[in-house]
Backbone as CSV, one residue per row, in Angstrom:
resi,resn,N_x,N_y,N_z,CA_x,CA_y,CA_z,C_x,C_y,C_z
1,UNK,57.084,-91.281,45.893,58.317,-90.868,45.214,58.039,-89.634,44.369
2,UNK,58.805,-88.891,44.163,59.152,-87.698,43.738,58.930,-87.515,41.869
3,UNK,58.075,-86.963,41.504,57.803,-86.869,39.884,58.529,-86.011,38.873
4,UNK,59.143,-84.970,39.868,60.300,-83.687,39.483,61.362,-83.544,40.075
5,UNK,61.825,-82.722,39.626,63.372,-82.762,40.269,64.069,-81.072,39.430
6,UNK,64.682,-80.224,40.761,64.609,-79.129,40.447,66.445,-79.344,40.364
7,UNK,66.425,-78.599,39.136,68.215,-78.480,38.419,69.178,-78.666,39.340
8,UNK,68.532,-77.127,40.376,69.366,-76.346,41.627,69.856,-77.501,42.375
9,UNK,68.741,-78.079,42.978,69.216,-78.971,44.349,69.977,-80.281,43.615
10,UNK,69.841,-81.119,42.033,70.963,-81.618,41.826,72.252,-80.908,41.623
11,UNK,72.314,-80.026,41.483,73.898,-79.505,41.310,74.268,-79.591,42.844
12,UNK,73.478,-78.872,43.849,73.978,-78.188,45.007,74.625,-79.344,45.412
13,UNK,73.744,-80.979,45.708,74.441,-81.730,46.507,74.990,-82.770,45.558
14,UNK,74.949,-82.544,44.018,75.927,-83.257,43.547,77.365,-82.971,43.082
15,UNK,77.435,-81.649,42.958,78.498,-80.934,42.519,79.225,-80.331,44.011
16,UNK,78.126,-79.237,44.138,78.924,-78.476,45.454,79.340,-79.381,46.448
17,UNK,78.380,-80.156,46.704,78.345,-80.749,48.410,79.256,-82.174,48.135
18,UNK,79.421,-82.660,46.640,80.593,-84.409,46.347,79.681,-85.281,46.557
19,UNK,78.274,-85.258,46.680,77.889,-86.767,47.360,77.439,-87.339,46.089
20,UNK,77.168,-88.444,46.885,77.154,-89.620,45.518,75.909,-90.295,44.536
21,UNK,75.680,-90.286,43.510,74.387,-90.477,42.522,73.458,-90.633,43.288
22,UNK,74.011,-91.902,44.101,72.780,-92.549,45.025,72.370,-92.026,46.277
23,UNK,73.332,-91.188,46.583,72.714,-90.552,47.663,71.883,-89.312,47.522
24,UNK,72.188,-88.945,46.006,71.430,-87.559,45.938,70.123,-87.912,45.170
25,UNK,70.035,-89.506,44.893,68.840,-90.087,44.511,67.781,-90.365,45.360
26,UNK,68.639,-90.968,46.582,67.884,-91.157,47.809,67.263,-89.651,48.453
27,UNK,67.791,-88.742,48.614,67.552,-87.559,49.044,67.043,-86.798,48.394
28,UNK,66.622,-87.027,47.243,66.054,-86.121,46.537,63.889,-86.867,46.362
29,UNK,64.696,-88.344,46.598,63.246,-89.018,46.664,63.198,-89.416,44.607
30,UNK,64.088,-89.665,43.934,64.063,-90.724,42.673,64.313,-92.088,42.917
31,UNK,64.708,-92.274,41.797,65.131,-93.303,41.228,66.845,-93.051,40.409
32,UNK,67.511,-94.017,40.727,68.930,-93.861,40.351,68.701,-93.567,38.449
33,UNK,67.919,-94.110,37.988,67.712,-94.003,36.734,66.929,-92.843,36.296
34,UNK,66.535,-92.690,36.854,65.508,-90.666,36.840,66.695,-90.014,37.081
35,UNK,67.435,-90.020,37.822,68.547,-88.979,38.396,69.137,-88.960,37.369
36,UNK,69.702,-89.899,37.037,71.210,-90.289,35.681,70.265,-89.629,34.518
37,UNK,68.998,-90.186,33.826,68.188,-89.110,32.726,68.301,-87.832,32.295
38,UNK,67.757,-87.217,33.973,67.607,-86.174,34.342,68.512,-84.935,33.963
39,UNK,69.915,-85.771,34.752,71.205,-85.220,34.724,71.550,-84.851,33.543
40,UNK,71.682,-85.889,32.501,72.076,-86.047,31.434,71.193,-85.045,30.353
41,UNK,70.174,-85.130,30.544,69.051,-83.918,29.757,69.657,-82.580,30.055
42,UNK,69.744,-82.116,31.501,70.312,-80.711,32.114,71.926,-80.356,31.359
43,UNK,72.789,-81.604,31.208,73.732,-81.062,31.074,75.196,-81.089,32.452
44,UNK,74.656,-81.699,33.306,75.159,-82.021,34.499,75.705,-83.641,34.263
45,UNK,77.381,-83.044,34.180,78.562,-83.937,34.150,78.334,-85.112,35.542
46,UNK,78.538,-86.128,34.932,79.199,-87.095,36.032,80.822,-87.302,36.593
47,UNK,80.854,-87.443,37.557,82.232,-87.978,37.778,82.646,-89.040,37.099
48,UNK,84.814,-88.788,36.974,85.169,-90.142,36.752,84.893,-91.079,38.222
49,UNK,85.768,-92.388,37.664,85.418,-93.264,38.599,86.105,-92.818,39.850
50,UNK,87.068,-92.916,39.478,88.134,-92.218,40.419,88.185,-90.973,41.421
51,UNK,87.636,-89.769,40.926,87.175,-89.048,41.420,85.737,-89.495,42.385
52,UNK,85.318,-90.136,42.212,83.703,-90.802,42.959,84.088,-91.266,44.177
53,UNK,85.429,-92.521,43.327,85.573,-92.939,44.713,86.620,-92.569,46.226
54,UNK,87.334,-91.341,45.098,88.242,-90.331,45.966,86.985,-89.871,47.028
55,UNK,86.125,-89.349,46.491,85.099,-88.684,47.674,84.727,-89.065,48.617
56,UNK,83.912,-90.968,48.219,83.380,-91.637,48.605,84.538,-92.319,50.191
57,UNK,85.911,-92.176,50.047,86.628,-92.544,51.093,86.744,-91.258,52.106
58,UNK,86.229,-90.396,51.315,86.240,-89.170,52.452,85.732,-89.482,53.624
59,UNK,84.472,-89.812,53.347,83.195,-90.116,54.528,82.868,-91.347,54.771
60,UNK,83.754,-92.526,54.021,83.419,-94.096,54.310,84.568,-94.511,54.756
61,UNK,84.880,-95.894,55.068,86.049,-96.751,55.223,86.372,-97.321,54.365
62,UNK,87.567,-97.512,53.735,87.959,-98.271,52.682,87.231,-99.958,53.300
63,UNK,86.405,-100.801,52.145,86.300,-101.849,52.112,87.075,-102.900,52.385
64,UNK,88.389,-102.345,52.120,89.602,-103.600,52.647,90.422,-103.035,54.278
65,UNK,89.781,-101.756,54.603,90.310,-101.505,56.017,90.625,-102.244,56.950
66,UNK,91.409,-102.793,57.498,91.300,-104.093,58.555,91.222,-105.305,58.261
67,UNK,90.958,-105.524,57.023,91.404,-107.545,56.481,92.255,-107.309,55.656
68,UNK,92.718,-108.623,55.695,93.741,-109.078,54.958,93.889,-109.998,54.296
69,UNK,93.880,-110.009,52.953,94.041,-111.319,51.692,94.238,-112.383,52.200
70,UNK,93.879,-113.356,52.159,94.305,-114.967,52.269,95.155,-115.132,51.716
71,UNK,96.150,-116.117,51.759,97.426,-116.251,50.946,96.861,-117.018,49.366
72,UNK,95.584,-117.807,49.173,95.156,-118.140,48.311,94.693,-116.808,47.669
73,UNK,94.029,-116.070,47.983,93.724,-114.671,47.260,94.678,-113.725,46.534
74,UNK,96.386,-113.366,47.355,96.890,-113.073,47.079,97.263,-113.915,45.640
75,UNK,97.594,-115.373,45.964,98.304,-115.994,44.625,97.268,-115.529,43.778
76,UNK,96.046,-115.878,43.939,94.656,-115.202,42.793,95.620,-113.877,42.295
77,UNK,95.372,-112.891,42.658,96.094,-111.506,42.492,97.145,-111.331,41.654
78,UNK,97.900,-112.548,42.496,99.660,-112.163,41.746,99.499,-112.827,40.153
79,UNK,98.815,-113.622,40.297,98.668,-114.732,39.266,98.055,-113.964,37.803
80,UNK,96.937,-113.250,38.437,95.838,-112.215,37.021,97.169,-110.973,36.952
81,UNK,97.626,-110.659,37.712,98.441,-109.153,37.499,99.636,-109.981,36.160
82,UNK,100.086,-110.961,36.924,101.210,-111.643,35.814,100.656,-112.153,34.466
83,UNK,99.630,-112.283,34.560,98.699,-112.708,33.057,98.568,-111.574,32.437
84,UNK,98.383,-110.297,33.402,97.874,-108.894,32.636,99.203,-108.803,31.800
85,UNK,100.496,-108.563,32.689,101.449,-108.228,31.793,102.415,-108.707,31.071
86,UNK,102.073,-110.175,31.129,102.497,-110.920,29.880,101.341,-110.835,29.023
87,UNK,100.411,-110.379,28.724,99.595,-110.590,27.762,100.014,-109.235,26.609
88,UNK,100.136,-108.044,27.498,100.720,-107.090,26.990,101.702,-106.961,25.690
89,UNK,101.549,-106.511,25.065,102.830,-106.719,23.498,103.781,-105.864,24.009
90,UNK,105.196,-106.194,23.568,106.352,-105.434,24.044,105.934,-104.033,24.150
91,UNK,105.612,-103.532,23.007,105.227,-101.788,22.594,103.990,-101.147,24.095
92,UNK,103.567,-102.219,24.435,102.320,-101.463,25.341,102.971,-102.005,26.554
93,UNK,103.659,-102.766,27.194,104.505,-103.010,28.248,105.432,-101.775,28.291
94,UNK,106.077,-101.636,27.115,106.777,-100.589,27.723,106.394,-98.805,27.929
95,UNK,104.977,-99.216,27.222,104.422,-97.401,27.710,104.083,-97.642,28.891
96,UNK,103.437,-98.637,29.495,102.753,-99.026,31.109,103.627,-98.630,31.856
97,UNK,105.262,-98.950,31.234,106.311,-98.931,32.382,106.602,-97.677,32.207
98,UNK,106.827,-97.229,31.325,107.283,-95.674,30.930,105.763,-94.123,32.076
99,UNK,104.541,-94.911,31.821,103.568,-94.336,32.885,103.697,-94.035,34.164
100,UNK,104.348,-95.735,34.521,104.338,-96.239,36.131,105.782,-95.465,36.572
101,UNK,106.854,-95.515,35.785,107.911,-94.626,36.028,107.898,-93.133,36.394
102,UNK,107.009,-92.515,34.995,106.561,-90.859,35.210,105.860,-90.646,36.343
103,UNK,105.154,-91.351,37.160,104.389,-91.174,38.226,105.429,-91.079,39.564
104,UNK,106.279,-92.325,39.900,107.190,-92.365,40.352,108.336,-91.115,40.596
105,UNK,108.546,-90.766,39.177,109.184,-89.355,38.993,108.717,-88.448,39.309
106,UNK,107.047,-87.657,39.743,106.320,-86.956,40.259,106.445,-87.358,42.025
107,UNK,106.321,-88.417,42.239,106.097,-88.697,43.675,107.527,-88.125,44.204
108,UNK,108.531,-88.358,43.427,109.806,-88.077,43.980,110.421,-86.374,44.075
109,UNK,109.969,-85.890,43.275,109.702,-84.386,43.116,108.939,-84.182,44.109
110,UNK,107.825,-84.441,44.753,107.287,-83.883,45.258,107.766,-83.880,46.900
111,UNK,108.700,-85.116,46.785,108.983,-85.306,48.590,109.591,-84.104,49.114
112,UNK,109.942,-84.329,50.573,111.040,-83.311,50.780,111.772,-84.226,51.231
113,UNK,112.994,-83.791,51.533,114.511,-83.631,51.379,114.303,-84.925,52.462
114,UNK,113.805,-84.733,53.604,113.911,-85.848,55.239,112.759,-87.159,54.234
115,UNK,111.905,-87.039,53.451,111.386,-87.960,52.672,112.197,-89.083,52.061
116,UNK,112.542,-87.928,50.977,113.712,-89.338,49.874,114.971,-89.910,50.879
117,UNK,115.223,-88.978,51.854,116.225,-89.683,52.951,116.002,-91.056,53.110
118,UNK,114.753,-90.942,53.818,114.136,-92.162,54.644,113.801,-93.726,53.320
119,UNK,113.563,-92.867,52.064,113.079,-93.534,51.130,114.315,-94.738,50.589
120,UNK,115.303,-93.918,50.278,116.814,-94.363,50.285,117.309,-95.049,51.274
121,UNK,117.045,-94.748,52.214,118.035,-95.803,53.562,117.254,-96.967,53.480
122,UNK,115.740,-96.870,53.159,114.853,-98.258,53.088,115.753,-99.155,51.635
123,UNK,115.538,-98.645,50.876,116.099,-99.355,49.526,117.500,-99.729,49.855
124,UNK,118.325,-98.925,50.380,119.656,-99.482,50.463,119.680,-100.525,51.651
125,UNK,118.732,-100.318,52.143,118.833,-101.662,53.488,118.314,-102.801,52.577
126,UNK,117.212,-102.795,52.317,116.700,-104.008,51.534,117.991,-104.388,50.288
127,UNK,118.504,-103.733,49.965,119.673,-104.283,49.135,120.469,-104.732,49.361
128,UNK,121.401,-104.325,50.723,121.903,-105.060,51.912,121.620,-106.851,52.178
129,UNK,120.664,-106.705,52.285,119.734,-108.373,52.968,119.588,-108.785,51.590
130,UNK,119.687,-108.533,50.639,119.609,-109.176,49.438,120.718,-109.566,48.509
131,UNK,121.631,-109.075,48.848,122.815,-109.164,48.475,123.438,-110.645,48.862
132,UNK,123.757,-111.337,47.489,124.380,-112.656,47.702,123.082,-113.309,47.365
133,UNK,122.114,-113.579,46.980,120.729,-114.126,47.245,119.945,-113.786,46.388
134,UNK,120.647,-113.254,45.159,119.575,-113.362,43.954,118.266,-112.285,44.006
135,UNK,118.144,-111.731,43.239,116.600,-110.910,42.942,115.503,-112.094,43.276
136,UNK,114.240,-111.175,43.362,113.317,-111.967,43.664,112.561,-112.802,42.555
137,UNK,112.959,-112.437,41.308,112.874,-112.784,39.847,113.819,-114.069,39.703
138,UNK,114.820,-113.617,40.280,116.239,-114.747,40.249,115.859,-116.064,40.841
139,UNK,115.497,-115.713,42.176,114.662,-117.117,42.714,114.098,-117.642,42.046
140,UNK,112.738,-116.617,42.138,111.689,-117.565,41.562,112.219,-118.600,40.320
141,UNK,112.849,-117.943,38.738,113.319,-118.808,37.899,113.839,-120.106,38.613
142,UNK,115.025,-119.999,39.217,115.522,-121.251,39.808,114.611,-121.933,40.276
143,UNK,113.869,-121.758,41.050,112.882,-122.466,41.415,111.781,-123.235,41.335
144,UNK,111.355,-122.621,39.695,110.792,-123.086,39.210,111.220,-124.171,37.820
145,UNK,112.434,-124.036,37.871,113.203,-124.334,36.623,113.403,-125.898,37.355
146,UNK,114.146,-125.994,39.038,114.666,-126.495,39.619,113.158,-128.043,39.490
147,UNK,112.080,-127.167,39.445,110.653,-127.964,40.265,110.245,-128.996,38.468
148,UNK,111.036,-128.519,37.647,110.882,-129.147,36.005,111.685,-130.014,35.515
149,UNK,112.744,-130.023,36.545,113.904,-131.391,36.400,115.323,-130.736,35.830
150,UNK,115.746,-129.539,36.065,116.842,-128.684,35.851,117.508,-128.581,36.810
151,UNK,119.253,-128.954,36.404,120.081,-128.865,37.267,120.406,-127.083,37.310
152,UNK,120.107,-126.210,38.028,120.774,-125.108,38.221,121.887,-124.798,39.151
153,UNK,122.660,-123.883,38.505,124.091,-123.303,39.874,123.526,-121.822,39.427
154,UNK,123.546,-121.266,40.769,123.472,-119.768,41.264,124.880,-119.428,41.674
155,UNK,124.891,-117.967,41.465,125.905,-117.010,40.986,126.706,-117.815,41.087
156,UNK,127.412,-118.225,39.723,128.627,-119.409,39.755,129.738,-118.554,38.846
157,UNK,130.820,-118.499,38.712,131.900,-118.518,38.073,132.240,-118.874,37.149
158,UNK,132.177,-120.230,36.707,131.944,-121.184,35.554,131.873,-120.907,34.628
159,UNK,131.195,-119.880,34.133,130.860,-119.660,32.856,131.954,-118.497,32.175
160,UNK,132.724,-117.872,32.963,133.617,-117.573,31.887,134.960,-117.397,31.780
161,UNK,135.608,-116.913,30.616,137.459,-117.316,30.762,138.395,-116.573,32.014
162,UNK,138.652,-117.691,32.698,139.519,-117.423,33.492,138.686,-117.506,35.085
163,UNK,137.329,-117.577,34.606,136.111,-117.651,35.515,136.308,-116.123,36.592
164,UNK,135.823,-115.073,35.895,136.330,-114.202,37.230,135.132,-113.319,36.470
165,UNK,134.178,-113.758,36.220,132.465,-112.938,36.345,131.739,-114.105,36.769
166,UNK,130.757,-113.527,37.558,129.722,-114.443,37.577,128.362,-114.313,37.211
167,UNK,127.804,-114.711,37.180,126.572,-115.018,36.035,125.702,-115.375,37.214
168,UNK,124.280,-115.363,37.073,123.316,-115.308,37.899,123.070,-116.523,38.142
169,UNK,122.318,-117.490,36.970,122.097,-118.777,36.734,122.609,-119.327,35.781
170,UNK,122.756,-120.031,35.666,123.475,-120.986,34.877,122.568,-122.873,34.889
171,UNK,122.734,-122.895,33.487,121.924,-124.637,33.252,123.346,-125.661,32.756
172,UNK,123.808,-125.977,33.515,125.069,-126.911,32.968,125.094,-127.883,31.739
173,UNK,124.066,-128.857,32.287,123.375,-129.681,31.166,122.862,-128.986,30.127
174,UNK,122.676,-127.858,29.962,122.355,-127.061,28.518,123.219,-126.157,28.453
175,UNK,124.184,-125.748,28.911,125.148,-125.207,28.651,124.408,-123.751,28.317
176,UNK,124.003,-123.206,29.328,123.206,-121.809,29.240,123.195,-121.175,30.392
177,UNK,124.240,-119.658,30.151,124.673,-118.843,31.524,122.880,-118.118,31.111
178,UNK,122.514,-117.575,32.119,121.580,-116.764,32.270,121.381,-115.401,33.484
179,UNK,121.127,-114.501,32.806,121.697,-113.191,33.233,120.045,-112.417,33.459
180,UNK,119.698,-112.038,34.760,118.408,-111.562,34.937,118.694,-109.980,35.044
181,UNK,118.160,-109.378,34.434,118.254,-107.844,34.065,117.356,-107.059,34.571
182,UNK,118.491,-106.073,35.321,117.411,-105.156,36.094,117.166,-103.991,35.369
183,UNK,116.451,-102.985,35.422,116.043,-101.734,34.350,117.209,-101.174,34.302
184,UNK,118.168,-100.913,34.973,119.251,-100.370,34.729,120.096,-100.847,33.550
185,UNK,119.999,-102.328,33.314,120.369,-102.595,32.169,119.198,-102.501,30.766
186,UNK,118.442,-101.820,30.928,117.788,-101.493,29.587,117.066,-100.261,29.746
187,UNK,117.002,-99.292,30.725,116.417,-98.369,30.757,117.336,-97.258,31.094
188,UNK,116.932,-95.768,30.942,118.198,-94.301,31.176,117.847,-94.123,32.203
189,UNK,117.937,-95.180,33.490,117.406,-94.696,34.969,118.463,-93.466,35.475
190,UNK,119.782,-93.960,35.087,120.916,-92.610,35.741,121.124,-92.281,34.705
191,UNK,120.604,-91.963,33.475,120.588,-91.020,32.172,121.245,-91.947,31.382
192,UNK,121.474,-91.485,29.969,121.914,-92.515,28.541,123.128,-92.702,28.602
193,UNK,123.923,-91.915,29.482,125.523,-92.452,29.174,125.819,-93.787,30.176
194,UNK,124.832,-93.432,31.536,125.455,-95.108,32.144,124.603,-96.071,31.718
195,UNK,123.597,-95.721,30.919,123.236,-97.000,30.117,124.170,-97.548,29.185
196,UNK,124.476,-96.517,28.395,125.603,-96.922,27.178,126.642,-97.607,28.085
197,UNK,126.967,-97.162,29.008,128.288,-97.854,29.812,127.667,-99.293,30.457
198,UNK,126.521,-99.451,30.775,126.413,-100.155,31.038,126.032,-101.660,30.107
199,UNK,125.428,-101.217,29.257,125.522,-102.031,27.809,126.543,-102.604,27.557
200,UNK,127.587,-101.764,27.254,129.185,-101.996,26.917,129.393,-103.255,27.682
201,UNK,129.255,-102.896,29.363,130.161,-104.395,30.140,128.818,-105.518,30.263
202,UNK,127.787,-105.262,29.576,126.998,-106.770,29.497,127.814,-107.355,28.126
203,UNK,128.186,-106.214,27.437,128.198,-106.785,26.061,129.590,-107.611,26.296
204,UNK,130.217,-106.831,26.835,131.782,-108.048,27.044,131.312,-108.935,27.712
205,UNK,130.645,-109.049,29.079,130.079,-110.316,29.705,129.837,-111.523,28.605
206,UNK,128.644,-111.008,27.828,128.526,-111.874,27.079,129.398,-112.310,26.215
207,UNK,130.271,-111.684,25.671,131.024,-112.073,24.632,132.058,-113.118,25.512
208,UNK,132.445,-113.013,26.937,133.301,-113.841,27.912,132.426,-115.769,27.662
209,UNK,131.428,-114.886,28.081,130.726,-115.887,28.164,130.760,-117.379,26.624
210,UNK,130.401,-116.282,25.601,130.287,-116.991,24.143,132.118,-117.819,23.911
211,UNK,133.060,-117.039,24.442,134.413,-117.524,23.917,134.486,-119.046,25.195
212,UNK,133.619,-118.942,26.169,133.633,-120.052,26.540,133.154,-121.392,26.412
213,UNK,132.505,-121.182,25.430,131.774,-121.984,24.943,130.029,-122.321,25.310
214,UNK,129.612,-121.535,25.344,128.474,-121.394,26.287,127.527,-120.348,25.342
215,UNK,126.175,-120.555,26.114,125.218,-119.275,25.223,124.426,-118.471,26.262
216,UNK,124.441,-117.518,25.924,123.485,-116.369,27.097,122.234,-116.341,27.018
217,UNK,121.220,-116.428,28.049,120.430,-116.008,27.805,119.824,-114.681,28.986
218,UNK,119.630,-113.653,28.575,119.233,-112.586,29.683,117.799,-112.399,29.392
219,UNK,116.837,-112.278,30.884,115.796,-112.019,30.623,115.653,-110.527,31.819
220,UNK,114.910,-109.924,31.156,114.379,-108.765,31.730,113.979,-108.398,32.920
221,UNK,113.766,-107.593,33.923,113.407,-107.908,35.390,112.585,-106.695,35.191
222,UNK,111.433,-106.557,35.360,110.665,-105.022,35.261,110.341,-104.727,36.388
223,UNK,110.346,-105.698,37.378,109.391,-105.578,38.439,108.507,-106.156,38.823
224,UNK,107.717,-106.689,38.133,106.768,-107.045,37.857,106.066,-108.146,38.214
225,UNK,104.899,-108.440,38.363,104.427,-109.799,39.094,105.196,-111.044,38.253
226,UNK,105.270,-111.954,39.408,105.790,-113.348,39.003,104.281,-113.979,38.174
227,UNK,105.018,-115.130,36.949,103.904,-115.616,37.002,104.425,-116.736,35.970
228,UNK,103.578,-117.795,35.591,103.642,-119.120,35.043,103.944,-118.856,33.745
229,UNK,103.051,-117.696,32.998,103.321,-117.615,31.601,104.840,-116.914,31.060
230,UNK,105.103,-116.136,31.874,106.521,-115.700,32.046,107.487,-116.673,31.827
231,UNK,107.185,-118.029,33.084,107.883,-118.957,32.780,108.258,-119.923,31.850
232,UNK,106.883,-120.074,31.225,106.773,-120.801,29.981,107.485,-120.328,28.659
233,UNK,107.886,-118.822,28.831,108.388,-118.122,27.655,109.628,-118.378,27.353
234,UNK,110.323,-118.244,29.395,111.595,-118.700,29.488,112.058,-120.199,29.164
235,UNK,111.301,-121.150,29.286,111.332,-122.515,28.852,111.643,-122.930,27.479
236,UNK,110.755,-121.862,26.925,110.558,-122.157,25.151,112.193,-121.348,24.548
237,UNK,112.193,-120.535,25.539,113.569,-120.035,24.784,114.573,-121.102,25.600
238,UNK,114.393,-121.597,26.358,115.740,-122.601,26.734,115.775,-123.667,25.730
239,UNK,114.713,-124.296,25.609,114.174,-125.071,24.517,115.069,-125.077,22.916
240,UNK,114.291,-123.404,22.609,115.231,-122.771,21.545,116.911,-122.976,21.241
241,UNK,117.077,-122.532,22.463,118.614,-122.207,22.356,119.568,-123.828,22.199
242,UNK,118.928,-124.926,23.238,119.251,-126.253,22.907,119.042,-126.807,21.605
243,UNK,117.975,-126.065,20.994,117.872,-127.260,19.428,118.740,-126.400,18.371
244,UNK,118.995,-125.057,18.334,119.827,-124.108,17.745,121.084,-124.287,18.033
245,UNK,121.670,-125.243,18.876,122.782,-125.382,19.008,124.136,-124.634,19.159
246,UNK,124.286,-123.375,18.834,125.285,-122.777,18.431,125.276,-121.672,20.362
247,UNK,126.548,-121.148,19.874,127.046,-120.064,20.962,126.342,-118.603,20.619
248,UNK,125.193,-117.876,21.294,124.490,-117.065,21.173,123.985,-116.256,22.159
249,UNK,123.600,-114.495,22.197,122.417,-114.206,23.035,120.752,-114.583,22.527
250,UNK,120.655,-114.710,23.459,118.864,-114.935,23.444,118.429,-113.551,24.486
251,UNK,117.278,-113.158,24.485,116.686,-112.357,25.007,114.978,-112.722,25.577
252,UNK,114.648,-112.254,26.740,113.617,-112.718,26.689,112.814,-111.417,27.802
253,UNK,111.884,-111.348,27.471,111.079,-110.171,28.416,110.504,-110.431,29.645
């Protein structure tokens, strides 16, 4: 093995040429820990991670190329992603989303014109087949609400005067319309005035709702992975709203 190591040839094939610690460790005849020293003495930056492994797919195969998650793996997945962002405090949930949005807003700038076409006819089809059938947030609640000994009615009428809105879910036996909220109702997706407008007709919703004798509860829809602790939040506020007794919104994230 190699006792020196000349500046030149780490830059050439670590900088110029992209290859990777270990390969310019191997090729140079070190040690991964001589190299990293070395480097670090000279003044010779490392990559982020990201950048490493941008390179590293240049000339390799992605590790997950050709398999596919087990459905137990996936729940693994969905399960830690939904822990990540309920663990999150409101204030840092909503910069994550405010991130994941700005990125979104770049990708969309950047398409062309036959792009966002194709992008749009997908979304409006999937909205199509979804229509009548609840968000995928919407389910799940029922479903899980349903699996805890809760009588639920989906998009029902019931809940307000004259019955001519309907409400997403509804708990009869607790006398609780529940309203699942998509970003449009809390975010300036088509700018601040159809938010404000759109505020306005939750706010009469609800108020339909309260003169009926009934209490709201709306929870948030971000997107976001399903998950147990989510549910538990929604529980504690159903919980809430039954021992509080009175005609109210509740809110829940």
């Amino acid at each position: 093995m190699r006792t020196s190591i000349n500046e030149s040839d780490v830059r050439r094939l670590y900088q110029d040429e992209g290859k990777s610690l270990r390969a310019v460790a191997k090729e140079l005849g070190v040690s991964l820990a001589t190299l990293s020293r070395f480097m670090k003495k000279v003044g010779v930056q490392t990559r982020d991670k990201a950048t490493a492994q941008k390179n590293y797919l240049k000339d390799n195969e992605h590790q997950m190329a050709g398999r596919a998650h087990t459905e137990e793996t996936k729940q693994k997945i969905s399960q830690g992603l939904g822990e990540f962002w309920d663990s999150l405090s409101p204030e840092a949930s909503e910069e994550l989303r405010q991130r994941i949005g700005s990125g979104w807003k770049r990708k969309w700038e950047s398409m062309s014109e036959a792009e966002r076409h194709a992008m749009m006819s997908e979304l409006s089809a999937k909205s199509r087949l979804s229509q009548g059938n609840g968000s995928r947030l919407e389910r799940f609640i029922a479903e899980e609400l349903r699996s805890r000994g809760y009588i639920v009615e989906e998009r029902t009428t019931n809940y307000t005067i004259g019955k001519d809105m309907e409400v997403d879910l509804a708990l009869p036996s607790q006398g609780i319309a529940i309203e699942v909220d998509g970003p449009t109702h809390f975010l300036p997706i088509y700018g601040e005035d159809h938010l404000a407008q759109q505020q306005k007709r939750d706010g009469r919703k609800d108020q339909q709702i309260i003169d009926a004798g009934y209490s709201v509860l709306r929870i948030r829809d971000n997107n976001g992975p399903l998950s147990q602790l989510r549910m538990e939040r929604i529980v504690t506020a159903i919980n809430d709203i039954v021992e509080d007794g009175g005609q109210s919104v509740w809110y829940v994230e």
